[in-house]
C-alpha positions in Angstrom: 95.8 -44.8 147.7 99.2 -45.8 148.9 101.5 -43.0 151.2 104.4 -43.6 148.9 102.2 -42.6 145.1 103.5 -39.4 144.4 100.5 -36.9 143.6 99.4 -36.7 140.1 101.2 -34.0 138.0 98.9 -30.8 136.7 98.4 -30.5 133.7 101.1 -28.4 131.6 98.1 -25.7 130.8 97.6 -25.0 134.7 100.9 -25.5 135.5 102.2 -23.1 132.7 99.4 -20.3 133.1 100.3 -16.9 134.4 99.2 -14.9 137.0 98.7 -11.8 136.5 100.9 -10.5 139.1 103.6 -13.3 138.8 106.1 -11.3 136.5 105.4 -13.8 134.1 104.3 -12.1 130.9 101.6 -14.8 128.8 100.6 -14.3 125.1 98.2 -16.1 123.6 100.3 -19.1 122.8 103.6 -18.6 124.7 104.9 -17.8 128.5 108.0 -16.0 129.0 109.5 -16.9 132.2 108.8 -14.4 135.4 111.6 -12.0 135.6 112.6 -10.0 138.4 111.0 -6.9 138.9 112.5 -3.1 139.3 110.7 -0.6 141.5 112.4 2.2 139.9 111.6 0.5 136.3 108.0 -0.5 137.4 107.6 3.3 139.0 108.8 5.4 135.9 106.4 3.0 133.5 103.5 3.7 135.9 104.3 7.5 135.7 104.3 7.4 132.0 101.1 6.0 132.2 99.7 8.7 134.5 101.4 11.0 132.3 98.5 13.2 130.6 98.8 13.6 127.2 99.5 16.9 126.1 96.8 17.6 122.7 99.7 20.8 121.6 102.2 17.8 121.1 100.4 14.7 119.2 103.4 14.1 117.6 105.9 13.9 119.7 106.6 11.2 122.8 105.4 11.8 126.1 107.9 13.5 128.0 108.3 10.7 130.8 109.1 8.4 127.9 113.0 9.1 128.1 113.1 8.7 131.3 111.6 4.9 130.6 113.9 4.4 127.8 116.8 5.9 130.0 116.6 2.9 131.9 117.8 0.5 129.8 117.7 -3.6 129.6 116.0 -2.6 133.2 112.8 -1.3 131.8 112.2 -4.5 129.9 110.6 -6.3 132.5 108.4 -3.7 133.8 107.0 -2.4 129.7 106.7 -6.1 129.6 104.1 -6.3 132.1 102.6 -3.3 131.3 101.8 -4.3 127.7 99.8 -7.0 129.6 97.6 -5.0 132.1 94.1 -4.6 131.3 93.5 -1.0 132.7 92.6 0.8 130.0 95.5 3.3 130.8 98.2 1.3 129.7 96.0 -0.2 126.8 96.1 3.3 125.2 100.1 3.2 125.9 100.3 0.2 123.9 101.9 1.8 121.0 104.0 3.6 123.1 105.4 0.3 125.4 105.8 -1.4 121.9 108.0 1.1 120.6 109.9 1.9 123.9 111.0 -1.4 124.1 112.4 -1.8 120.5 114.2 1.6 121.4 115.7 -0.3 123.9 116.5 -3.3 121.9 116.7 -6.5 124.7 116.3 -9.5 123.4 114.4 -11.3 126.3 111.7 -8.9 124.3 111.3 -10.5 121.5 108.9 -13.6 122.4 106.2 -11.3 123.3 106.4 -9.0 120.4 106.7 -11.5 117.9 103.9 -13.5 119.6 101.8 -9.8 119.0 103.1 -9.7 115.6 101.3 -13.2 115.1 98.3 -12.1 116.6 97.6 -8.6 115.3 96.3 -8.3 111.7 96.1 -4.7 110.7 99.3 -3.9 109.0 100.2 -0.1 110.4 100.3 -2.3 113.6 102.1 -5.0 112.2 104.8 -2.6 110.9 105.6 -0.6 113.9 105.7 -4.2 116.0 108.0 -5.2 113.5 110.7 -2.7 113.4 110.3 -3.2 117.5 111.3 -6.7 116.9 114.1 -6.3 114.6 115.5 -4.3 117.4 115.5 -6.7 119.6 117.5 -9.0 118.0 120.2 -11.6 118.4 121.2 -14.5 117.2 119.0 -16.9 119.1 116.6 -14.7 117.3 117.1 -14.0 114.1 116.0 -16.9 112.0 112.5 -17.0 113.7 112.4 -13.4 113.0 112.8 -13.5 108.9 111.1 -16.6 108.8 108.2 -14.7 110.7 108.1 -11.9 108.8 108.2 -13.5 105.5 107.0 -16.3 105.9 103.5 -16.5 106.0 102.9 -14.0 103.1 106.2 -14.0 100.9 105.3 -10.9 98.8 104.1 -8.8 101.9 106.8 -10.2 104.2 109.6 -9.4 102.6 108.4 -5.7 101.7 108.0 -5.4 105.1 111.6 -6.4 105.6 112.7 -3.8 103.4 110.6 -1.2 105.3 112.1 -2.4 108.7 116.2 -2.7 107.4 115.7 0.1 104.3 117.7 -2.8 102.8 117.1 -4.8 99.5 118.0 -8.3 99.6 114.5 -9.4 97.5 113.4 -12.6 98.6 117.0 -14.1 99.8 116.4 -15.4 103.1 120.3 -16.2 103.6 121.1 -12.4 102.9 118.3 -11.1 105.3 119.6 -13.5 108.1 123.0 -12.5 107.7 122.1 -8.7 107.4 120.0 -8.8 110.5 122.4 -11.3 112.6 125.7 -9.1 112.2 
């Protein structure tokens, strides 16, 4: 081969594929870009982790989870990541990492959770992933959002919408966009 061929390109599925320690954060069908990571965010989501659960209190958050939430737009990346690692420590915080972020509300949040919304089929789940999303929106957002939600099952979808908003706007898509973009 000539010296001047430029090598061949790799394939977008390589060259798109995240490592697990990249800061990129991959869902089944989507790859949010890496962000920059926090050692005080990363820190406080690994002591919530470690955190053990205290059986007197099943109803209410771990006590490390303000401290998380405290944090801001900054956590994002780090709760992120952690809804990605495999150790079954942070699987069982899934729930927790799910809410936690739509407490928080970031938008750069959104890809991933609607991408979990797609993927998960039992509806409790579906639910609190929802409301997580609607808190995370903007208006880059919120047309993919309704569409999402009540798209794929009309009936279902917007009941769901009315769960998340405790609004009523029956199957206007218009009025659901412009309640959940202002």
């Amino acid at each position: 081969a000539p010296a001047s061929e430029p090598p061949a390109p790799k394939p977008e599925s390589q060259a798109a594929k995240a490592q697990p320690d990249s800061g990129n954060v991959e869902t089944s069908r989507t790859v949010v870009a890496p962000i920059p990571q926090d050692n005080a965010a990363e820190q406080a989501v690994k002591d919530f982790v470690g955190e053990a659960p205290d059986p007197k209190a099943l109803d209410q958050a771990p006590s490390r989870y303000p401290a998380v939430v405290a944090l801001g737009r900054r956590a994002t990346p780090a709760l992120l990541r952690a809804l990605q690692n495999p150790d079954p420590a942070y699987r069982e915080r899934r729930t927790d990492f799910i809410y936690m972020l739509g407490e928080i509300g970031d938008p750069r949040a959104y890809p991933a959770l609607a991408q979990m919304y797609r993927d998960e089929a039992r509806e409790p789940a579906r639910l609190r992933i929802g409301i997580s999303m609607g808190a995370c929106l903007d208006e880059t957002n919120a047309r993919d959002f309704v569409k999402l939600i009540a798209g794929e099952n009309p009936p279902r979808g917007f009941d769901l919408l009315r769960r998340i908003s405790d609004q009523d706007y029956d199957s206007r898509t218009d009025d659901w966009l412009a309640f959940f973009i202002d």
